[in-house]
Structure formats: structure tokens, C-alpha cells
C-alpha positions as a Markdown table, in Angstrom:
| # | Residue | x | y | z |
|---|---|---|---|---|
| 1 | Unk | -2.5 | 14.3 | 7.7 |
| 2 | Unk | -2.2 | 13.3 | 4.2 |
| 3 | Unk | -0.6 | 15.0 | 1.7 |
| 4 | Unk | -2.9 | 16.7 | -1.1 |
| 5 | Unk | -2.5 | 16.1 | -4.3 |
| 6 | Unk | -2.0 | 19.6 | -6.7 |
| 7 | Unk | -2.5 | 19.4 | -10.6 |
| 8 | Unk | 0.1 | 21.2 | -12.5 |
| 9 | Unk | -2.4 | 21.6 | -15.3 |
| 10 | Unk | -3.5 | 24.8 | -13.7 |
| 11 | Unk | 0.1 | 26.4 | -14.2 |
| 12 | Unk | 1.6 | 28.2 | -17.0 |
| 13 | Unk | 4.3 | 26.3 | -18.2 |
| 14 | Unk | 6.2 | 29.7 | -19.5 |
| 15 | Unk | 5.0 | 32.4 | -16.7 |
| 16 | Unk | 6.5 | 33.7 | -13.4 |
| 17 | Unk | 4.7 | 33.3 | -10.4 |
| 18 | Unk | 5.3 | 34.5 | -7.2 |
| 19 | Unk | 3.9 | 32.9 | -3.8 |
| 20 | Unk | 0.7 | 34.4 | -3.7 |
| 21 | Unk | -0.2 | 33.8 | -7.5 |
| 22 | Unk | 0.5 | 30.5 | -6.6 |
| 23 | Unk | -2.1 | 30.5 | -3.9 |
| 24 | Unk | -4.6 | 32.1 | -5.8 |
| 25 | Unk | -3.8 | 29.7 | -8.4 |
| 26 | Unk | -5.1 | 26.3 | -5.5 |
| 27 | Unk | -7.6 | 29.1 | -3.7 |
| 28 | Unk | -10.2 | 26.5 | -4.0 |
| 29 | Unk | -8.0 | 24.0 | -2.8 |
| 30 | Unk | -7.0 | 26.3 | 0.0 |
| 31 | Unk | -3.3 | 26.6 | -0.6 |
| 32 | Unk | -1.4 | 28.6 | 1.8 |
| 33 | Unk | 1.4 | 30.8 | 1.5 |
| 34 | Unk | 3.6 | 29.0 | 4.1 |
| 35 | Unk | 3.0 | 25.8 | 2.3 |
| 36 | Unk | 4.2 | 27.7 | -0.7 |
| 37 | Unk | 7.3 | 28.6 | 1.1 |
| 38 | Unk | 7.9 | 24.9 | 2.8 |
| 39 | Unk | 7.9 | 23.6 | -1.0 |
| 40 | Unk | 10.9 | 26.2 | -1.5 |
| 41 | Unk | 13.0 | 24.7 | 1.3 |
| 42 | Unk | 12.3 | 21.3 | 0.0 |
| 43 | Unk | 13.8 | 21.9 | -3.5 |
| 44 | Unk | 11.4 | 23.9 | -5.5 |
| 45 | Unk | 13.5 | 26.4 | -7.5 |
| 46 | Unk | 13.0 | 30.4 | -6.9 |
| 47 | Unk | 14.6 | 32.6 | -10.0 |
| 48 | Unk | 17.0 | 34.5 | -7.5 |
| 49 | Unk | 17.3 | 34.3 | -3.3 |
| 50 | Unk | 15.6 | 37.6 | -3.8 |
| 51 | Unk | 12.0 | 38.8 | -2.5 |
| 52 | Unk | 9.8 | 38.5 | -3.4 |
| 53 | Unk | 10.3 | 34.8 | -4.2 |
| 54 | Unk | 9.4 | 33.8 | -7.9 |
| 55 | Unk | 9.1 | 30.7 | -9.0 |
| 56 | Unk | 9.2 | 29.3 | -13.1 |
| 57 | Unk | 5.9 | 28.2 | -14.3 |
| 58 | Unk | 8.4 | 25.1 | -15.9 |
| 59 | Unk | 9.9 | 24.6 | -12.2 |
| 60 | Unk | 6.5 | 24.8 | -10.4 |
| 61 | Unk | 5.1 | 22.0 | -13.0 |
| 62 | Unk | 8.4 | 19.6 | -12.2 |
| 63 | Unk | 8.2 | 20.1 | -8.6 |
| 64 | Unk | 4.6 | 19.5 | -8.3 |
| 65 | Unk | 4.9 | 16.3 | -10.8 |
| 66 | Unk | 7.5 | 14.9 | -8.8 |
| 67 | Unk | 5.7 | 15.4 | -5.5 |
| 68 | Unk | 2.8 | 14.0 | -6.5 |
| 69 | Unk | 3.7 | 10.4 | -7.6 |
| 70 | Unk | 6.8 | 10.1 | -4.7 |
| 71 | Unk | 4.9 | 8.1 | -2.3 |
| 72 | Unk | 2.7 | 6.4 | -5.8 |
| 73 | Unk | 2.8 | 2.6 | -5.5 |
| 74 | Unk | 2.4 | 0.3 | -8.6 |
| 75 | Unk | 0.1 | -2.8 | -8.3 |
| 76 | Unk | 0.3 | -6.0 | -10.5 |
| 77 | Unk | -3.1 | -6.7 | -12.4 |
| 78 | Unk | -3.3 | -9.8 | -9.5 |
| 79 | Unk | -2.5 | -7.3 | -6.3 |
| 80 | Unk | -4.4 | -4.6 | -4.7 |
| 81 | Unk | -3.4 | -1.6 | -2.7 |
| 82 | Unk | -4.2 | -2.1 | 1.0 |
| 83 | Unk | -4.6 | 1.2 | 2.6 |
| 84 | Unk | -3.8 | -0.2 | 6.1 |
| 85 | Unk | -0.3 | -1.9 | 4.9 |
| 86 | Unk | 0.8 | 0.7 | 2.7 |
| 87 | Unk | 1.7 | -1.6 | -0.1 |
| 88 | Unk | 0.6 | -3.6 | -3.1 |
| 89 | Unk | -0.7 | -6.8 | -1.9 |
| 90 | Unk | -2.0 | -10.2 | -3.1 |
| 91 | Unk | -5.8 | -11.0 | -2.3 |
| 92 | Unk | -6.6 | -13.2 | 0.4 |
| 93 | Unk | -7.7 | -16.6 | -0.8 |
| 94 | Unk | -7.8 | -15.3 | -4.4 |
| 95 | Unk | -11.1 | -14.1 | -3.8 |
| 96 | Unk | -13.0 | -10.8 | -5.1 |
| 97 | Unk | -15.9 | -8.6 | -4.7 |
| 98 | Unk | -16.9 | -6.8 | -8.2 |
| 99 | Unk | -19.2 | -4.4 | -8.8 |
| 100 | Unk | -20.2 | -1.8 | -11.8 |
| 101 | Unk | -19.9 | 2.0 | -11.6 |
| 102 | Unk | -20.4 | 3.1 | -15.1 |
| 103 | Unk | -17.3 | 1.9 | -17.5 |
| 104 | Unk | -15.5 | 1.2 | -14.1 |
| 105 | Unk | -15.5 | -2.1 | -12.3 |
| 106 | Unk | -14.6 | -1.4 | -8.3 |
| 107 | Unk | -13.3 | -4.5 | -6.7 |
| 108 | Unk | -13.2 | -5.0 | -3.2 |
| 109 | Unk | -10.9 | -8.1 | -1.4 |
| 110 | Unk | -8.8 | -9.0 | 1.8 |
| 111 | Unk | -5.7 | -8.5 | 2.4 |
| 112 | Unk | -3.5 | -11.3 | 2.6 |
| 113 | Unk | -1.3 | -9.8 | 5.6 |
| 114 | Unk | -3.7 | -7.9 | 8.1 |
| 115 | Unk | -7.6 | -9.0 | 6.6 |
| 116 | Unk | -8.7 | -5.6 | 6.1 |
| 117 | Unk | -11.0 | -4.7 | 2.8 |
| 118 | Unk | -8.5 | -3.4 | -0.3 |
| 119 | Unk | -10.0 | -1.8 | -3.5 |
| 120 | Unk | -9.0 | -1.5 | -6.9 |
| 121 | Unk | -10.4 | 0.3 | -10.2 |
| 122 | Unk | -9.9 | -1.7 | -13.5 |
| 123 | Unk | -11.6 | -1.1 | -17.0 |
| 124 | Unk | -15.1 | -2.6 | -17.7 |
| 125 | Unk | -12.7 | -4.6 | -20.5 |
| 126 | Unk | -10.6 | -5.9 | -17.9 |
| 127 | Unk | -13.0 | -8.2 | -17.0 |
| 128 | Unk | -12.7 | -11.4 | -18.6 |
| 129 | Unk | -9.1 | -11.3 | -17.3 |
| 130 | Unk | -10.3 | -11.0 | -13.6 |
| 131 | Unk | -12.7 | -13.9 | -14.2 |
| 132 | Unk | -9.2 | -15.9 | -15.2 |
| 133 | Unk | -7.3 | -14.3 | -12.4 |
| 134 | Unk | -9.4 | -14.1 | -9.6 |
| 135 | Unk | -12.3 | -16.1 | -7.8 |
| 136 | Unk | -15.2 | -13.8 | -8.3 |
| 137 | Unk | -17.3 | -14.3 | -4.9 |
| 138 | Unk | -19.9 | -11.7 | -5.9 |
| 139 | Unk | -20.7 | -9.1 | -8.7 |
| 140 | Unk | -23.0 | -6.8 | -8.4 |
| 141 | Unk | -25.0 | -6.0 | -11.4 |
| 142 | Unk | -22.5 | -6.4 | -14.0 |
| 143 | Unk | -24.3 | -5.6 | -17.3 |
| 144 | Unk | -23.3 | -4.5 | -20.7 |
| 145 | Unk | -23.2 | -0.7 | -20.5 |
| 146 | Unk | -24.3 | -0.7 | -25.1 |
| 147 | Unk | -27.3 | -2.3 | -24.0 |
| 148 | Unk | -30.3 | -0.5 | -23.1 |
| 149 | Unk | -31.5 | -1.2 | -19.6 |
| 150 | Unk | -34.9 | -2.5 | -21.1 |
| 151 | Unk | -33.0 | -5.8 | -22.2 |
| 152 | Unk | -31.9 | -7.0 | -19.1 |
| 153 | Unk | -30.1 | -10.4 | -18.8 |
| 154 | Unk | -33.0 | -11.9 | -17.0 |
| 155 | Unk | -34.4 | -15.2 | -19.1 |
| 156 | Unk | -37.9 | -14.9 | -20.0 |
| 157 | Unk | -39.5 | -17.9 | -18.5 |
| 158 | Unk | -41.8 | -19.7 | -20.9 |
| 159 | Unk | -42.4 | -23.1 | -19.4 |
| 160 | Unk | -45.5 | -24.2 | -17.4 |
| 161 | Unk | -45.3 | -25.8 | -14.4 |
| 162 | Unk | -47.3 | -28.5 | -13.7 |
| 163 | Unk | -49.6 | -26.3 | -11.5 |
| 164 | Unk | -50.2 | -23.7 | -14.1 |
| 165 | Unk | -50.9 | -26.4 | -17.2 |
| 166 | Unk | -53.7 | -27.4 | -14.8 |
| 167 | Unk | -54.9 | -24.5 | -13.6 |
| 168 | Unk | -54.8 | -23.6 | -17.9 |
| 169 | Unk | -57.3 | -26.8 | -18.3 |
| 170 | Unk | -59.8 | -26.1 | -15.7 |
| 171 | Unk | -61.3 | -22.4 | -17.4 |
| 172 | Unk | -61.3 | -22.7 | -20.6 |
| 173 | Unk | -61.0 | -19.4 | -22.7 |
């Protein structure tokens, strides 16, 4: 099972907790006590080997901070993070998926080493530098989010065709 991801926003940097504030501090989450007291023989800091255990809010908010980037990996701007490797890797023949969620861009490639689909987030801005970087195979309805969805990007098409100029001649109006 993965490991779950707590945000030290919720603790008071200058209070005392003890295990079960801490719990009812994650409830939602659905933090245990006996995860609580695993993080205290894994380093977290208790005031005194006393009991109950209490815990610094400052301690708590290290601990937690620490623990959740430890297994973080950092990707290049021309790598994404395969989930089945484990690791930052290159995109299989250069070649990228893009679509638009909001002010997001979600990009979708191939893994270099086992095939298997990778994803990445980058800023709506960060596109110009995928375009250099990256072959874009695909992108799905990229548009200007300060544009209202009334002007789309589609060309209005004014010429005739050959049909229609005859068709225009035959009824006169």
C-alpha cells in the first residue's frame, strides 16, 4: 500500500499534541493511533518517554515535511515520471499527448524503458516550450483560457465552391 500523504498545515506550529489530538486532527483522513505511535519509533520527537506521549506542534510539522517528500522524485522539463519504473524518465520517441484542464496542460507519453503511458502537469505558459521540446502527436482542445468560448479558433469559411456559385446563379433572389 502506498503511503498517504498528511499536510502539516493543519498543525499548530506552537501547541502540544498528544496521539489522539493528532488523530482527531487527520479524522477525515482516517489516521490511527498506532500509526501515530509507528511515526514515534521512526524518529518523531515525544517531549519526554513519558505517557501519555506528546508530541511539539514544531516537531510534528518537521516530521511530517520530511516524510512527505522522502520518496519525491524531481523530473527535468524533457522527462516524465513513470509510475511503473519509479523514476524520472525520457519520452519514447520524443513524442507527447497534450491536452487542457483549465490553466493546466496534462501530458500523456511512453516510457522509454518499459512502454507504459507516463503523465505530467505543466503550466498553460509552458507550452511554447513543449512545442520546442517535444513532438506534439495530439492536443486536445488547446484554447486560450482569456477568450470567451464564443470565439473559437475555427476559420469562418467564406469562399464558394464551384457548386455553390452555381447553385447561387440558378434562383435568383
Amino acid at each position: 500500500m502506498s503511503k498517504r500523504l498528511y499536510s502539516h498545515n493543519r498543525v499548530r506550529y506552537w501547541y502540544a499534541y498528544d496521539v489522539e489530538e493528532i488523530c482527531a486532527l487527520f479524522a477525515d483522513i482516517g489516521l490511527h493511533a498506532q500509526t501515530v505511535r509507528a511515526w514515534i519509533k521512526d524518529g518523531l520527537k515525544t517531549i519526554d518517554k513519558g505517557k501519555p506521549a506528546l508530541i511539539y506542534g514544531y516537531d510534528l510539522v518537521q516530521f511530517l515535511k520530511n516524510r512527505n517528500t522522502k520518496n519525491k522524485c524531481a523530473t527535468d522539463f524533457d522527462q516524465l515520471f513513470c509510475m511503473n519504473c519509479k523514476d524520472a524518465r525520457h519520452v519514447y520517441q520524443n513524442k507527447i499527448m497534450v491536452a487542457q484542464k483549465g490553466r493546466v496542460l496534462q501530458v500523456h507519453g511512453l516510457c522509454r524503458v518499459c512502454k507504459r503511458k507516463m503523465f505530467q502537469s505543466y503550466k498553460l505558459e509552458a507550452l511554447p516550450e513543449l512545442r520546442k521540446t517535444f513532438k506534439l502527436v495530439e492536443a486536445l482542445e488547446l484554447y486560450d483560457c482569456s477568450v470567451p468560448t464564443d470565439k473559437t479558433q475555427i476559420p469562418v469559411l467564406d469562399e464558394k465552391h464551384i457548386s455553390e456559385s452555381a447553385q447561387g446563379s440558378l434562383f435568383p433572389q
